[in-house]
MDTraj code that builds the backbone (N, CA, C; nanometers):
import mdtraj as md
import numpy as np

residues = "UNK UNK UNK UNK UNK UNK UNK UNK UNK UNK UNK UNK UNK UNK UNK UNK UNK UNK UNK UNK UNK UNK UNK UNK UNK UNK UNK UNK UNK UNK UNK UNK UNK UNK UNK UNK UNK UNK UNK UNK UNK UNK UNK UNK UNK UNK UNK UNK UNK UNK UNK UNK UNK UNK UNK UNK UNK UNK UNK UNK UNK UNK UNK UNK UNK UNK UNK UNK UNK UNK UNK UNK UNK UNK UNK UNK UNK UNK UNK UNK UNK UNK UNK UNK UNK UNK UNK UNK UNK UNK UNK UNK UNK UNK UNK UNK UNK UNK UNK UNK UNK UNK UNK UNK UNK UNK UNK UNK UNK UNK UNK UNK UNK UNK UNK UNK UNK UNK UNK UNK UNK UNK UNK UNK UNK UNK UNK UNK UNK UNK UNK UNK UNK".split()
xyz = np.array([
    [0.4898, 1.0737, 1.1683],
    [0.5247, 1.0980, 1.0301],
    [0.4023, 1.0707, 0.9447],
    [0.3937, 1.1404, 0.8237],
    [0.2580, 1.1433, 0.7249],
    [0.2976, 1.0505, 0.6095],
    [0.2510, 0.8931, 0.6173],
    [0.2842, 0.8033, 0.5311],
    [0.2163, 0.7871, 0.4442],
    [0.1692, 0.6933, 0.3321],
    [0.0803, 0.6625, 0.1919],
    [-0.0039, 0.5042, 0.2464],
    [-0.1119, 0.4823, 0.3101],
    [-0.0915, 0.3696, 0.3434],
    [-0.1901, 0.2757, 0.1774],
    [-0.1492, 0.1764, 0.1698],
    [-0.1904, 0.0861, 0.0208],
    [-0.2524, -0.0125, 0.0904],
    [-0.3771, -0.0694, 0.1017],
    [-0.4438, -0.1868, 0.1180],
    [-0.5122, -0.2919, 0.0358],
    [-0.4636, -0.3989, 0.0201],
    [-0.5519, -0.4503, -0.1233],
    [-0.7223, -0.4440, -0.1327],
    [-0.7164, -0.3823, -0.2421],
    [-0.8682, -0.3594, -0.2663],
    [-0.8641, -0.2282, -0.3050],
    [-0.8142, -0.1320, -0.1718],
    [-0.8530, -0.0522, -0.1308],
    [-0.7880, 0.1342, -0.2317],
    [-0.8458, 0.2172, -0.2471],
    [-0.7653, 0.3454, -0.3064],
    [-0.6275, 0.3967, -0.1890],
    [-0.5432, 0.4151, -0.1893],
    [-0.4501, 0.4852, -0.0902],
    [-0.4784, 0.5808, -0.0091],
    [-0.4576, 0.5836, 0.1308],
    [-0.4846, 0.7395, 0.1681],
    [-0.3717, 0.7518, 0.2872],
    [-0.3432, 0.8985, 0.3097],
    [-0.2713, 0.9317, 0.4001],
    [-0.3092, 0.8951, 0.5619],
    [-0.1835, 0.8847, 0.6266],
    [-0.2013, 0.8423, 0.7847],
    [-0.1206, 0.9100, 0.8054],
    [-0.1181, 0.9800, 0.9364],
    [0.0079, 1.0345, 1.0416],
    [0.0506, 0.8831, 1.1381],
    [0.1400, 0.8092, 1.1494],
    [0.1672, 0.7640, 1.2709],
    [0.2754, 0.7683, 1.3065],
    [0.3019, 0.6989, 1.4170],
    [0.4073, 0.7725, 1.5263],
    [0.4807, 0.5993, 1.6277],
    [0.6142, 0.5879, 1.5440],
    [0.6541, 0.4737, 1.6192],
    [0.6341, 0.3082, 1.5125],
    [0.7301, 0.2580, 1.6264],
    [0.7484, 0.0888, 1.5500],
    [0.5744, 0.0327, 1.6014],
    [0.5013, 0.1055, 1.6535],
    [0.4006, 0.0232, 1.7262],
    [0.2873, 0.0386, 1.6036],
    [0.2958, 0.1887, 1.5533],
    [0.2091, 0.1784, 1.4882],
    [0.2543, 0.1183, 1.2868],
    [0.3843, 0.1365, 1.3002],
    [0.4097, 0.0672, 1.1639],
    [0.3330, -0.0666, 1.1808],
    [0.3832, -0.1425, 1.2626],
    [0.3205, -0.2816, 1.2574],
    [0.1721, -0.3275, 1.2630],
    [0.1192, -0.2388, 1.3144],
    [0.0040, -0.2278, 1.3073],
    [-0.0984, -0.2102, 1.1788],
    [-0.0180, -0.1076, 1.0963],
    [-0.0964, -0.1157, 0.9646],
    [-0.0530, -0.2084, 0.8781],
    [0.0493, -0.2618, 0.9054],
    [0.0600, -0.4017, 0.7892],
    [0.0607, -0.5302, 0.8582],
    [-0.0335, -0.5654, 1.0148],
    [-0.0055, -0.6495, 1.0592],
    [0.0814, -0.7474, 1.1078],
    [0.2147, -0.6964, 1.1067],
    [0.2891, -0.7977, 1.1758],
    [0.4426, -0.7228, 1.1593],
    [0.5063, -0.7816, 1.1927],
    [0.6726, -0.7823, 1.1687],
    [0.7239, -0.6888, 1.0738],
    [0.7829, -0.5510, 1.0406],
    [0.8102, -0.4840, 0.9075],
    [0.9594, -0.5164, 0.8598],
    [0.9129, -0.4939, 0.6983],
    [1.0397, -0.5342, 0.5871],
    [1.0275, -0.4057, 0.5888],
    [1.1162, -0.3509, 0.5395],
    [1.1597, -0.2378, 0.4014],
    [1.2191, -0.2627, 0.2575],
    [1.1635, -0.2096, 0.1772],
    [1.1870, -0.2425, 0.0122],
    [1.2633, -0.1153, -0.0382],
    [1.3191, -0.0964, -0.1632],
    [1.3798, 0.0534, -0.1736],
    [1.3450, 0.0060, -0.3183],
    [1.2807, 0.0350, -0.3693],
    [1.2595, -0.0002, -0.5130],
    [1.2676, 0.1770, -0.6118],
    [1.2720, 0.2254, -0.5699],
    [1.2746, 0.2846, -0.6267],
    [1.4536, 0.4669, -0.6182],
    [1.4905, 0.5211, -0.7407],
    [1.5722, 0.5622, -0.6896],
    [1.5375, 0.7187, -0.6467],
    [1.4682, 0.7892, -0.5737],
    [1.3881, 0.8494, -0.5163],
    [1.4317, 0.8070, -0.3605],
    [1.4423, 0.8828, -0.2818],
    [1.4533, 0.8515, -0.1177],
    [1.2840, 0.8439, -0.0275],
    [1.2317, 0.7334, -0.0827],
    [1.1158, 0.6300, 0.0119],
    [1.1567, 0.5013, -0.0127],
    [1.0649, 0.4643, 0.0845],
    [1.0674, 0.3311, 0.1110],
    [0.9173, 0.2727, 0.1054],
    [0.9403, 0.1551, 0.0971],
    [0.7781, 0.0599, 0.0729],
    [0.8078, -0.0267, 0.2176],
    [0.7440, -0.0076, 0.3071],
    [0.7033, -0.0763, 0.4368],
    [0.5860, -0.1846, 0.4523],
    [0.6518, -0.3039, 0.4334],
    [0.4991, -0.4026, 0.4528],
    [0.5404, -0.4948, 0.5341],
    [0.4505, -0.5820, 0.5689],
    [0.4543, -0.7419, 0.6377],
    [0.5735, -0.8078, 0.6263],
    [0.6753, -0.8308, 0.7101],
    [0.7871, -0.9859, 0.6868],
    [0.7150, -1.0744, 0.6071],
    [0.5950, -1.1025, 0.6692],
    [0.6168, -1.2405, 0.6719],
    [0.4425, -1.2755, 0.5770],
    [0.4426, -1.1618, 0.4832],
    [0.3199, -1.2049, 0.4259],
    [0.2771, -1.2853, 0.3619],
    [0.4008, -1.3779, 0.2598],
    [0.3790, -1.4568, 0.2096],
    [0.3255, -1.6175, 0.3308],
    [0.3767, -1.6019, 0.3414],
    [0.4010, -1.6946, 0.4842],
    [0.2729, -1.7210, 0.5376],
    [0.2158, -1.5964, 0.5673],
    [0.0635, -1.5942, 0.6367],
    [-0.0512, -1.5798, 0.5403],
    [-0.0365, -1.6129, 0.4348],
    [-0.0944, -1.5981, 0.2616],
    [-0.1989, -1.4881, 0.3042],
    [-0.1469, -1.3635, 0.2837],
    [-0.1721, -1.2215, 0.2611],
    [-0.2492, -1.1665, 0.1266],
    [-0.3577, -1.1165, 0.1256],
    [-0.3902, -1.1046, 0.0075],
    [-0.3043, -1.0105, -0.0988],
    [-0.2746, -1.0705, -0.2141],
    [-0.1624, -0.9870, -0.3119],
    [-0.2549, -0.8518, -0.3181],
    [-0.1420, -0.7493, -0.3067],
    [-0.2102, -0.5837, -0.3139],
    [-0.1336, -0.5419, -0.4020],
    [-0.0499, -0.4850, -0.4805],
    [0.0262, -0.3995, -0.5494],
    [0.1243, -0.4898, -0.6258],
    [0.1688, -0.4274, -0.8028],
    [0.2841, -0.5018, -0.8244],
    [0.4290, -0.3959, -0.8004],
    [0.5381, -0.4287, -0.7940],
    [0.6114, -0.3441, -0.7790],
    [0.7324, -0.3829, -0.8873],
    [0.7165, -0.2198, -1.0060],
    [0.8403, -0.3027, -1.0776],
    [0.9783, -0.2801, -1.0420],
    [1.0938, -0.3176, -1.1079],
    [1.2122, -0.3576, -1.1011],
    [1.2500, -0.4531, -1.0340],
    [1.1610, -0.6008, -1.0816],
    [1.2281, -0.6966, -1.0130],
    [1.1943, -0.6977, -0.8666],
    [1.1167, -0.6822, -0.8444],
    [1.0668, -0.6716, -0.6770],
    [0.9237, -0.7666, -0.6991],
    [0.8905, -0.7466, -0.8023],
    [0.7382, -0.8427, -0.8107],
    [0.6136, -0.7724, -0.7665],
    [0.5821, -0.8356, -0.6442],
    [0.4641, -0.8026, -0.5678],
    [0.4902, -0.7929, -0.4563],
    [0.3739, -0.7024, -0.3921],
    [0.3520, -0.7150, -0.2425],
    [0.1933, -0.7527, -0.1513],
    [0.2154, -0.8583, -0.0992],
    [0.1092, -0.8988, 0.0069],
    [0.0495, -0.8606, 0.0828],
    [-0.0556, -0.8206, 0.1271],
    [-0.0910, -0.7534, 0.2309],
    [-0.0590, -0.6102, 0.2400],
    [-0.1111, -0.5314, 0.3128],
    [-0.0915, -0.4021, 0.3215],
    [0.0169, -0.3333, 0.3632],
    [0.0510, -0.2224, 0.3170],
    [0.2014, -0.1782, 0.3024],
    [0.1947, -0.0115, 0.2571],
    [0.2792, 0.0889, 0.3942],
    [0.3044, 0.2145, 0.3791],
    [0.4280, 0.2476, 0.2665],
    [0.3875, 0.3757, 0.2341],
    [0.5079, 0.4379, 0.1553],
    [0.5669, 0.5628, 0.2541],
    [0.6578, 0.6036, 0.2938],
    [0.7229, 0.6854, 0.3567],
    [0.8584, 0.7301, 0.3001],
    [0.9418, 0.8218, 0.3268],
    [1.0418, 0.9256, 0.3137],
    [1.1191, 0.8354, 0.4086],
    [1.2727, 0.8712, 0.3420],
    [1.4280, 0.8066, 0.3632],
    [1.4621, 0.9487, 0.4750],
    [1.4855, 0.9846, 0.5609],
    [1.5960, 1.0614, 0.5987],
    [1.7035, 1.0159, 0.6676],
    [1.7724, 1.0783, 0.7020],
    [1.9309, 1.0754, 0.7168],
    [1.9387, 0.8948, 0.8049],
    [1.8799, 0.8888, 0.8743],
    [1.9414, 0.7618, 0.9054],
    [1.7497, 0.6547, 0.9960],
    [1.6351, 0.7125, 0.9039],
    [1.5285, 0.6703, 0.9608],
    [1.4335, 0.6593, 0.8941],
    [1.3289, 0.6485, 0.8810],
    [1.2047, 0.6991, 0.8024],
    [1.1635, 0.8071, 0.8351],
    [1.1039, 0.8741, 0.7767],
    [1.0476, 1.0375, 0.7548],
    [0.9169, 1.0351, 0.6501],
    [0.8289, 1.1729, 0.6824],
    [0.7082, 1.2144, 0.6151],
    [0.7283, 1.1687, 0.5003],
    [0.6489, 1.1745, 0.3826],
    [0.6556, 1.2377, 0.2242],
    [0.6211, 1.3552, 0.2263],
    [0.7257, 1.3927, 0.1485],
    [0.6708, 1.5855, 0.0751],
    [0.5000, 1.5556, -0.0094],
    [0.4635, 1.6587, 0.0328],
    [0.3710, 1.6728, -0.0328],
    [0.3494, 1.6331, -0.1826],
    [0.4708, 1.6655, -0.2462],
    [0.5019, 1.6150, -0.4360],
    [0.4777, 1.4414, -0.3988],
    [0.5622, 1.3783, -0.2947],
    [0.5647, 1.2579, -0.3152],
    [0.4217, 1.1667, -0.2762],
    [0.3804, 1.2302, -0.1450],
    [0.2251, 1.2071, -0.1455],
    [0.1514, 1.1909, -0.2777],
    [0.1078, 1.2867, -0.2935],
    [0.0582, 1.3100, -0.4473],
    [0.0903, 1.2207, -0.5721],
    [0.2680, 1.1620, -0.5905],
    [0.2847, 1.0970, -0.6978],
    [0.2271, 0.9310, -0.6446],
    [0.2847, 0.9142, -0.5259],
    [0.2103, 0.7704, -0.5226],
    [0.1094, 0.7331, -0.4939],
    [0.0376, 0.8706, -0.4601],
    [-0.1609, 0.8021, -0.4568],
    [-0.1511, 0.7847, -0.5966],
    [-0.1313, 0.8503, -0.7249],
    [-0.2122, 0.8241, -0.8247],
    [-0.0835, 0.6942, -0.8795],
    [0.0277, 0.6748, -0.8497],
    [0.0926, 0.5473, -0.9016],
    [-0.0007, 0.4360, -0.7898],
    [-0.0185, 0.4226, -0.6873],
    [-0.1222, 0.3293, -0.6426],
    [-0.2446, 0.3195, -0.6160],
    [-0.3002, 0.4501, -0.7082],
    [-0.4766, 0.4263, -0.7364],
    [-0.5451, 0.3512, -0.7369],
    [-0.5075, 0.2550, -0.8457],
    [-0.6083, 0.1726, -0.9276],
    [-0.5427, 0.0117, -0.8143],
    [-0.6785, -0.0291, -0.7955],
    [-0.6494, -0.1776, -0.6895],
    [-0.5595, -0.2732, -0.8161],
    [-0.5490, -0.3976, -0.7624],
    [-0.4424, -0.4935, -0.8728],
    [-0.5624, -0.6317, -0.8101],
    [-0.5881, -0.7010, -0.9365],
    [-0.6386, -0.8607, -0.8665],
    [-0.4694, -0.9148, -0.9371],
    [-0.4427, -1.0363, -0.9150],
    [-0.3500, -1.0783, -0.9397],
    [-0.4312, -1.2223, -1.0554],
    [-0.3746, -1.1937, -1.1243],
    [-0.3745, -1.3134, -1.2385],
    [-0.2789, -1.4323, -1.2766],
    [-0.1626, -1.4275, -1.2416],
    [-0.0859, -1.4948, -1.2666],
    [0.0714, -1.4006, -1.2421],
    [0.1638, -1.5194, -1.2834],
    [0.3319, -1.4944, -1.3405],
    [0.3665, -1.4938, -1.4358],
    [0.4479, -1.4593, -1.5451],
    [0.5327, -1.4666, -1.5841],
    [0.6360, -1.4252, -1.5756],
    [0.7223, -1.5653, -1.5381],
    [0.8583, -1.5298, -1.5075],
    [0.8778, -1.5371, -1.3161],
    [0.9278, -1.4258, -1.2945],
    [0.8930, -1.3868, -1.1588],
    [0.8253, -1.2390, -1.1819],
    [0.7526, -1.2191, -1.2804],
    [0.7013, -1.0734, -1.2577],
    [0.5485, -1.1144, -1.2436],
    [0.4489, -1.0148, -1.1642],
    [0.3279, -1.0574, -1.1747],
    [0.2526, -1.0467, -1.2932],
    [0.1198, -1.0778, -1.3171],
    [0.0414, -1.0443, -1.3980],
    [-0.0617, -0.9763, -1.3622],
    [-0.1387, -0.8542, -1.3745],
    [-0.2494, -0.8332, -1.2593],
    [-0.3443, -0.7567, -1.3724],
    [-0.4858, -0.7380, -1.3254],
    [-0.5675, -0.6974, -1.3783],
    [-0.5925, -0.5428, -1.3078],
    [-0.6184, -0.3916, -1.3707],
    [-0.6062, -0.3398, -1.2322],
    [-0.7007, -0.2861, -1.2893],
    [-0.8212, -0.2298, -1.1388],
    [-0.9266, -0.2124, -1.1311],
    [-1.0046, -0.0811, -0.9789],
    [-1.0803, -0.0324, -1.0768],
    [-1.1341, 0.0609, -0.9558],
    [-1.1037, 0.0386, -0.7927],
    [-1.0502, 0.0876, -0.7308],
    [-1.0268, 0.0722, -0.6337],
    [-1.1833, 0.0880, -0.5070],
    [-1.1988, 0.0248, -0.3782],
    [-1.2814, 0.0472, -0.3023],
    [-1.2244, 0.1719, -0.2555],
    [-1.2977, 0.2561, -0.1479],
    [-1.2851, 0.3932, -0.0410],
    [-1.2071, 0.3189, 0.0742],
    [-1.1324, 0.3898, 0.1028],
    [-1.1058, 0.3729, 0.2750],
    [-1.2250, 0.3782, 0.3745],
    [-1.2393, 0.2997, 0.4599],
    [-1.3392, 0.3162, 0.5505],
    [-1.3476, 0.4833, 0.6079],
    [-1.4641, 0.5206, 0.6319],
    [-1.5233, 0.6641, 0.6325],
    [-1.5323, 0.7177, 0.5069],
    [-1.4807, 0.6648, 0.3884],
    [-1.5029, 0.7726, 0.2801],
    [-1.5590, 0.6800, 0.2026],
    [-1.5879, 0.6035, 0.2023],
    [-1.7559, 0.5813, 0.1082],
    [-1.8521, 0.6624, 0.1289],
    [-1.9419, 0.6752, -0.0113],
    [-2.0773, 0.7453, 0.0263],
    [-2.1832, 0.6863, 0.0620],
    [-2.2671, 0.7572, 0.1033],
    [-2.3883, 0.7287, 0.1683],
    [-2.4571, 0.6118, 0.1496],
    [-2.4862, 0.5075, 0.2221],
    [-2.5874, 0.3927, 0.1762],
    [-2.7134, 0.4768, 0.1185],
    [-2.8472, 0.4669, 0.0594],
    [-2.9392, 0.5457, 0.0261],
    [-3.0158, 0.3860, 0.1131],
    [-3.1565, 0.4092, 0.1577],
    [-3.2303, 0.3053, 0.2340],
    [-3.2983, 0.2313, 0.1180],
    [-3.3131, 0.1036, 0.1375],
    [-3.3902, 0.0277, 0.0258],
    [-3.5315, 0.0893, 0.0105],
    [-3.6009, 0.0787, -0.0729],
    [-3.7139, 0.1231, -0.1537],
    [-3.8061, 0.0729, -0.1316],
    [-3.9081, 0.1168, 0.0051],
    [-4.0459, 0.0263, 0.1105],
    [-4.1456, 0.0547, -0.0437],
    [-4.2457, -0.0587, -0.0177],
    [-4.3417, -0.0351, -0.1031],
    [-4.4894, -0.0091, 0.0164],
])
top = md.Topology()
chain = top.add_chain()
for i, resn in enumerate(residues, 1):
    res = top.add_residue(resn, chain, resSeq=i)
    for name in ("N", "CA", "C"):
        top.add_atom(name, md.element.get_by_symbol(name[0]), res)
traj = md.Trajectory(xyz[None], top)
């Protein structure tokens, strides 16, 4: 299936994977599911991120707060996870563009500063070589 994967720091980019082996794999450990939104996806991250003090990546509103550590977005179907349509691809790269540092709470909602995001590994550009004299 073609998921949204979110890493803190990092800009979003698409993954194909295939199986419980590789969910766990991109968010390191054990998977939750979140439904925050009323749209049929889901937010896939870490059980247990707080736990393993995960660096805060994303805020998520309606009362959901934040999320720790890295975490896919994927499609609801009938009784599993499934792709995103292409529309939904598209809406949550640019809703999870911009990276989040975390600043604080209020309340139980976060506070975050949000900021240029880094490249996914392979898509940075070119180092240029330092400047021999």
């Amino acid at each position: 299936m073609n998921v949204l994967v979110v890493e803190p720091g990092m800009a979003p980019y698409e993954k194909e994977i295939n199986g419980l082996r590789d969910m766990q794999a991109i968010v390191g450990g054990t998977i939750t599911a979140s439904y925050p939104f009323e749209e049929k996806v889901a937010i896939v991250s870490n059980d247990e991120a707080l736990v393993r003090g995960m660096e805060f990546n994303r805020s998520i509103e309606g009362g959901y707060g934040g999320i720790c550590g890295p975490f896919f977005v994927c499609g609801l179907g009938e009784e599993d996870f499934c792709s995103l349509t292409p529309e939904q691809m598209d809406f949550y790269k640019k809703k999870y563009h911009h990276a989040e540092i975390l600043l604080g709470f209020r309340g139980s909602e976060p506070v975050t500063l949000k900021v240029e995001p880094r490249k996914p590994p392979g898509q940075e550009p070119p180092q240029r070589p330092p400047k021999t004299r």
